[in-house]
C-alpha positions, 0 to 999 in steps of 0.5 A, a space after each residue: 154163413 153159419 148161423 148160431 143155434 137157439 140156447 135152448 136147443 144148444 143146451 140140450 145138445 151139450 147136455 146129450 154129448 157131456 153125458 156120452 163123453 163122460 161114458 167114454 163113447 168118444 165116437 158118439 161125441 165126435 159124430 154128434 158134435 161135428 153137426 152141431 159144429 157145421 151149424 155154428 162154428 163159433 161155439 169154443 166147446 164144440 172144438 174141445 169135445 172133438 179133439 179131446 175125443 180124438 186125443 182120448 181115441 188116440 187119434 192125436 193127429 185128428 185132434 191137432 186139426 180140429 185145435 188148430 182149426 179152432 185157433 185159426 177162429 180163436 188165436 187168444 184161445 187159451 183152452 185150445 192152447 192149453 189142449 193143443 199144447 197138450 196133443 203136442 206133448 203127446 206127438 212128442 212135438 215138444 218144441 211145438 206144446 212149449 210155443 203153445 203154453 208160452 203164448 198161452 201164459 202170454 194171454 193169461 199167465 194166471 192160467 192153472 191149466 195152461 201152468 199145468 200142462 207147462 210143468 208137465 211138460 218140463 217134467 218130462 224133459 227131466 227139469 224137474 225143479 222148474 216143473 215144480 216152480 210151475 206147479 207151486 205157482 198153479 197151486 197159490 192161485 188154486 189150491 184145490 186142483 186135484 190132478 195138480 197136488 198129485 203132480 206136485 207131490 210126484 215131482 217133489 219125490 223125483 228129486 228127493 225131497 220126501 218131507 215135502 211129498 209127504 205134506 202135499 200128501 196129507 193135504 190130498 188125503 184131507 181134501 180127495 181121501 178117495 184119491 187112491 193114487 195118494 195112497 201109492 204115492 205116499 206108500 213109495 216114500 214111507 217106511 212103515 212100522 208095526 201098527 202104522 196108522 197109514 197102512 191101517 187107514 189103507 186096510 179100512 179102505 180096501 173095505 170098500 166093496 165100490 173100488 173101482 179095478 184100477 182103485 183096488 190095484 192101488 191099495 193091494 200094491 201099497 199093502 204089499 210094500 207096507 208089509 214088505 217094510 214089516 218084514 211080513 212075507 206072508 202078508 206082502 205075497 198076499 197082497 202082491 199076488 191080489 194086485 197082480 191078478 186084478 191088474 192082469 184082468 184089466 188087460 182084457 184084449 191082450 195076449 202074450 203072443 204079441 210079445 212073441 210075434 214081435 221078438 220073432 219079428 226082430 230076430 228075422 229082420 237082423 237074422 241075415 244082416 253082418 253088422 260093420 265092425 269099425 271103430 267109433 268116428 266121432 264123439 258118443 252123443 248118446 247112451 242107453 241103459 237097458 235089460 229087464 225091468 227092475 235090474 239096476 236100471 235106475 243105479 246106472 243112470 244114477 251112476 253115470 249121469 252124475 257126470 258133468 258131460 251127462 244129462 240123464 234124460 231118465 226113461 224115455 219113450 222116442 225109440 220104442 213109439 218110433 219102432 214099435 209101430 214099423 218094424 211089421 212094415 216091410 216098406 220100410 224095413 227094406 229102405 233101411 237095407 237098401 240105404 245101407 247098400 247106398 253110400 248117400 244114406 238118405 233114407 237112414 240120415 232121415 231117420 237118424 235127425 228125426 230120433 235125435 231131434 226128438 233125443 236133443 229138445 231134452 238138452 242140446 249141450 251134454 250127451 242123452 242118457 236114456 234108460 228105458 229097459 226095453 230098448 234092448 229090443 232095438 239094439 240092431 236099429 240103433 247099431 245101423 242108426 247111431 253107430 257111436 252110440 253107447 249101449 249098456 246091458 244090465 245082467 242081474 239075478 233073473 229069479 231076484 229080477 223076476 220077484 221084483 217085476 212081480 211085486 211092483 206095478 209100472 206106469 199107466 197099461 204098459 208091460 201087461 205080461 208083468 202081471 203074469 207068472 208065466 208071462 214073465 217067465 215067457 217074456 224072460 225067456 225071448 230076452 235071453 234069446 234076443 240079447 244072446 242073437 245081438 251078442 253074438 250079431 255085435 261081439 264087443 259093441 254092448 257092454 254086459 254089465 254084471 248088477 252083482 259086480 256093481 253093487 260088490 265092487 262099485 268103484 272098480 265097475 264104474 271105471 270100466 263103465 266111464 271107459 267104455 262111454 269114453 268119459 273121464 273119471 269124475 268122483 261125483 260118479 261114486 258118489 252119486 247121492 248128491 246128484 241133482 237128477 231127477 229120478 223116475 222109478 217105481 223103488 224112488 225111495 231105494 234110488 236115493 240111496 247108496 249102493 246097498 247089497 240087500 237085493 242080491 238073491 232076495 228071491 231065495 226068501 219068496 221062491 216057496 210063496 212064489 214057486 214060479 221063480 223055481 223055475 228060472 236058472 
């Protein structure tokens, strides 16, 4: 039987791990807090700091285990529901978190963590007004949640209601001014003019020679769209080229012949495989949008998700975290083949449930649209895997593309080659090779989809674009303003609005700030 440690030496204990989990020596917490768990197991926070250790390491299978071992003892635990919730959001279990959060409100519905995680949770399934509802109720109960105003203030720009942001906004820059995430946020949604009192507060802040890397980033970028807004080239590049070349040092581990390795990979597996040429059986229940980043991705879902039968689900991450990490495994590369020698096709059936398991708790009703650019590296997959599928490539200007990637940043350590000049040009160059080898692999399964014919003649494109995913005409396609998705995107000020033609060969204005764009044809 385990008997509970003396206070004092608990304390002492708590106070030594605290320390190392705020260095991030997340191993260290792990190692210490497991002796101290073995001698009393009753102690609720000797649970929290393993498995938060474990979900910070990545480790989020270890982290569901160490939770659930805690609820076992605690079943009324909210701060394990809260933070199992959590893991499963992660695993992309999200019938699992949801259980958790339900149960957790249960117990103490006034709960602000558990409120969070909930709406964080809905955010991420696109149902963004009832993500809202959870955060506006979080925030009666405690209006000084730091994390939380930022949310809100993001999920009120996902369905474009600006004012609102703008508000949540300024409350942050009264209570946290150095919550530099702020500053990004409200800079995506202003437009700024000539001796704007934002940019010069930002341009006071960047003075600061404490601001951490990821600080830094935040304000350089903001700048640069400030003077983008000014129609101030010279000083946008300036900026736009600080917070590439700070972003790009953050990413100290990577090297951009992983790209290469995967695309190689890619074209190697598909390379001997005749893909079957027969025509769709059943209904589409699925559509994806994908090319480069920042080439009419967000249009397109906008366009098409507009439409009754259509649930746009946004950019989602199911495909690339199921095959990024399998496609080196020659085990499962060769059942895959095997299978489609099989008629049964278990191996395959298998896969396809668990995908659109994943694919279906974002609504079970209407068909997914998922718009995650880089998804046109799995193409082959989802030929053999969802054949009724609907794939849509985006075909824009490769420089107006190319300047775009360089002067926004993206979500959390994702694309770290877009911080590069030559990693964008490299990166480019093994898109057109891989969409040129699924083309010529898949002749008339993809539909190559022209950004420039879009913009010029949307009507005329978004016909072709409903016929092809074998949906009706619907006017409310055309005009997709009124839509009440969500949109996710790093331009959500420009995703509001119509169709505009000003990005068409926008590049020509920067390729003598930016000669790296010189360079594609």
């Amino acid at each position: 039987m385990n008997k509970k440690l003396d206070i004092k030496f608990l304390k002492s204990q708590i106070e030594k791990i605290h320390k190392f989990f705020l260095r991030g020596d997340y191993d260290q917490v792990i190692q210490r807090t497991k002796v101290l768990l073995k001698k009393d197991k009753t102690q609720v926070m000797f649970y929290n700091y393993i498995g938060l250790s474990y979900k910070q390491l990545g480790r989020l299978s270890e982290a569901e285990k160490i939770f659930l071992e805690g609820l076992r003892l605690f079943p009324s635990s909210t701060t394990f529901l809260a933070n199992l919730g959590s893991i499963y959001r992660n695993l992309n279990k999200f019938d699992k978190a949801e259980e958790c959060f339900i149960r957790g409100l249960e117990y103490k519905p006034n709960n602000t963590s558990l409120l969070i995680n909930y709406a964080n949770l809905k955010r991420d399934h696109n149902k963004i007004n009832a993500a809202i509802d959870l955060y506006e109720k979080a925030r009666s109960i405690n209006e000084n949640i730091e994390t939380l105003l930022v949310n809100l203030a993001g999920a009120y720009q996902i369905i474009g209601n600006f004012q609102k942001s703008k508000e949540i906004l300024n409350i942050l820059h009264k209570k946290f001014p150095n919550n530099y995430t702020a500053f990004k946020l409200y800079s995506s949604i202003h437009k700024y003019s000539e001796d704007d009192p934002h940019q010069k507060m930002m341009i006071e802040k960047i003075k600061n020679e404490t601001l951490s890397s990821k600080d830094k980033i935040k304000i350089y970028f903001s700048l640069s769209k400030s003077y983008s807004d000014q129609k101030n080239i010279k000083k946008e590049i300036e900026y736009c080229i600080k917070a590439n070349n700070e972003n790009y040092k953050t990413f100290r581990n990577y090297n951009f012949s992983t790209e290469i390795k995967r695309f190689d990979r890619i074209i190697e597996i598909f390379q001997n495989y005749e893909f079957l040429k027969e025509e769709n059986l059943e209904e589409t229940d699925l559509i994806f949008i994908v090319g480069l980043p920042r080439s009419g991705t967000t249009l397109t879902h906008q366009i098409i998700s507009s439409h009754s039968k259509v649930f746009g689900a946004g950019e989602l991450p199911i495909l690339n975290n199921f095959f990024s990490e399998k496609i080196d495994d020659s085990n499962f590369i060769k059942k895959i083949f095997d299978d489609l020698l099989n008629k049964n096709q278990n191996y395959l059936k298998n896969i396809k449930d668990t995908l659109n398991n994943q694919f279906k708790q974002h609504n079970k009703k209407q068909i997914i649209l998922d718009k995650s650019p880089l998804n046109f590296e799995w193409i082959g997959f989802i030929k053999i895997i969802f054949p009724n599928a609907k794939v849509i490539h985006l075909n824009r200007n490769l420089k107006d593309t190319a300047l775009s990637i360089f002067k926004n940043t993206f979500d959390g350590d994702s694309l770290p080659w877009s911080y590069n000049a030559d990693d964008i040009l490299g990166f480019i160059d093994l898109y057109k090779k891989l969409m040129s080898f699924w083309n010529k692999k898949m002749p008339n399964y993809i539909f190559n989809l022209e950004y420039k014919e879009l913009v010029n003649n949307p009507k005329n494109e978004i016909k072709k674009i409903l016929n092809f995913c074998n949906l009706q005409w619907e006017d409310s396609c055309l005009d997709f303003t009124n839509s009440k998705a969500g949109i996710k995107t790093v331009s959500i000020l420009q995703a509001r609005q119509p169709i505009y033609k000003s990005s068409v060969d926008l590049s020509k204005q920067y390729a003598e700030l930016l000669p790296f764009l010189k360079k594609l044809t």
